[in-house]
C-alpha positions in Angstrom: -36.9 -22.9 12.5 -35.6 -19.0 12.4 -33.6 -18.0 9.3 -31.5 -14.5 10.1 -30.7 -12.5 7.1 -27.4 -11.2 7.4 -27.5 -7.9 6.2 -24.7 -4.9 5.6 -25.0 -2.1 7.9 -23.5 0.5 5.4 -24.8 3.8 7.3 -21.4 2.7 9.7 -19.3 3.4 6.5 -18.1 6.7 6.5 -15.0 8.7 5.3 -15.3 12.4 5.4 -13.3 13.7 1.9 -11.1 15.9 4.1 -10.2 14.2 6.1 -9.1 11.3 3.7 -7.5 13.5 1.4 -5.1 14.7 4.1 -4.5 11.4 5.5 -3.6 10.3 2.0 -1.6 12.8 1.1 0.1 12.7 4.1 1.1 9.2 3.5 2.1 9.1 0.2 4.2 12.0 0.9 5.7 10.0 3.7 5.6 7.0 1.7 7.8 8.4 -1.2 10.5 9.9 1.4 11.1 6.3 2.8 10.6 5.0 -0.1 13.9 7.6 -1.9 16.0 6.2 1.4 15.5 2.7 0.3 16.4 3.8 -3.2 20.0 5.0 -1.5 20.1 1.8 0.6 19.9 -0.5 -2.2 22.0 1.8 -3.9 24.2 1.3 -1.5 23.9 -2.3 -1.1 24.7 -3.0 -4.7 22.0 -1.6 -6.9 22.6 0.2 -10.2 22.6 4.0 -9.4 20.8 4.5 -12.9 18.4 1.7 -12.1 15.3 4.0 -13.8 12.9 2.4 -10.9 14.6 4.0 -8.5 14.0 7.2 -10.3 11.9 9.8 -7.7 9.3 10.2 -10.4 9.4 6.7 -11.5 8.9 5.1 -7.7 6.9 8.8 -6.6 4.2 7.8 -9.1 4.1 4.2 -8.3 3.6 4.9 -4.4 0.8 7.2 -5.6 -0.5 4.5 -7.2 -0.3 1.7 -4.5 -1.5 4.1 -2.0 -4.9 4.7 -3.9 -5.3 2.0 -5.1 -5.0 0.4 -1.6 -7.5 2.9 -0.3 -9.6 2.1 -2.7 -9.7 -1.6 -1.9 -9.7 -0.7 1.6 -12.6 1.4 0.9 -14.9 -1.1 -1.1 -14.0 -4.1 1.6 -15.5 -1.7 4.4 -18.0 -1.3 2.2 -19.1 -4.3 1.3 -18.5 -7.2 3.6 -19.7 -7.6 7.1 -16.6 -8.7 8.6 -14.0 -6.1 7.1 -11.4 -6.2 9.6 -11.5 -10.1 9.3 -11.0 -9.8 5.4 -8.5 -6.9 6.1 -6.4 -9.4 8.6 -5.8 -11.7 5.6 -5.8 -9.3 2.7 -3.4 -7.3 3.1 -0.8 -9.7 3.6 -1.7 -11.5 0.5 -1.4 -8.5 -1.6 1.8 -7.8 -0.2 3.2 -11.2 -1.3 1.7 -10.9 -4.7 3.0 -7.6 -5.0 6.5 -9.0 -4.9 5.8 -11.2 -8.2 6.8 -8.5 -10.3 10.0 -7.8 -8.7 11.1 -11.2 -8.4 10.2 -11.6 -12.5 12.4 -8.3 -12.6 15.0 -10.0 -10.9 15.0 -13.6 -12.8 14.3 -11.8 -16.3 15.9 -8.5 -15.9 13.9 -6.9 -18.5 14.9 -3.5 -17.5 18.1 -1.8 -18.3 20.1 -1.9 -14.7 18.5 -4.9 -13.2 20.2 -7.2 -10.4 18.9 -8.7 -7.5 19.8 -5.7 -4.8 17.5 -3.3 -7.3 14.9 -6.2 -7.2 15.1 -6.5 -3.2 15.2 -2.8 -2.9 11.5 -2.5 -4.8 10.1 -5.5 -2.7 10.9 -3.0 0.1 9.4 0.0 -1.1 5.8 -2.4 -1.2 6.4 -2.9 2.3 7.5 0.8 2.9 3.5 1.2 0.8 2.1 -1.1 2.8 3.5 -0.3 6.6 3.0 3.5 5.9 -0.7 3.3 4.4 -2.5 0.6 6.2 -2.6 2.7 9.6 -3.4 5.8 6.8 -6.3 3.9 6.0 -7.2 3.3 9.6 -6.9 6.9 10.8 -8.5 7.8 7.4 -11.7 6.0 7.9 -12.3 6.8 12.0 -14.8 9.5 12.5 -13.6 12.3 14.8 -13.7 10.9 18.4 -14.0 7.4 17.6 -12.0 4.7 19.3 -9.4 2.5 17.6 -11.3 -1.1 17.0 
């Protein structure tokens, strides 16, 4: 009887700082511009124009936030499991849902001044605008110069 001891090849795991800090930036700067044209479509659709989510600084600094914090999960399940993409597939998805538990709470509860359901709808978009934008970030992020796409 042969036992195989699955081990982590982590010397496959690298980011080079440069070029994730570009690829970041890059994509939270993107990020935040579609995020401020879904601001003006909920607006649009029926959201309160003082709605203080919909504030640049107030979704600017939440994209920021989503975008490393999503590199930083991105980077630790690369890290750490043998089967990232695997995890990845069903991950990211998941955390989108969750993601839209806030907003829906924020809808039901409106517990901040402005609230209805198109301001609501409008910031379940913007996790998607976080997601859609920073997912192929990550991707490009974390390939080595000259490296195929998986």
């Amino acid at each position: 009887m042969t036992t195989q001891a699955h081990t982590l090849d982590h010397s496959s795991v690298h980011f080079s700082a440069g070029r994730v800090t570009i690829t970041l930036a890059a994509a939270i700067i993107l990020a935040v511009a579609v995020n401020s044209l879904v601001a003006r479509l909920a607006i649009t659709g029926g959201a309160d124009p003082n709605f203080p989510p919909f504030a640049l600084f107030n979704f600017g600094a939440f994209t920021l936030i989503g975008v490393l914090a999503g590199w930083l999960g991105w980077y630790l399940v690369q890290r750490h499991t043998s089967q990232p993409a695997q995890v990845l597939r069903w991950l990211v998805p998941v955390v989108g849902v969750l993601s839209f538990i806030p907003d829906i709470a924020l809808g039901v509860l409106k517990f901040i001044p402005g609230t209805n359901w198109p301001g609501a709808i409008g910031l379940m978009a913007m996790h998607l605008v976080v997601i859609a934008v920073a997912v192929p970030a990550y991707v490009l992020a974390g390939r080595r110069p000259g490296q195929a796409r998986p």
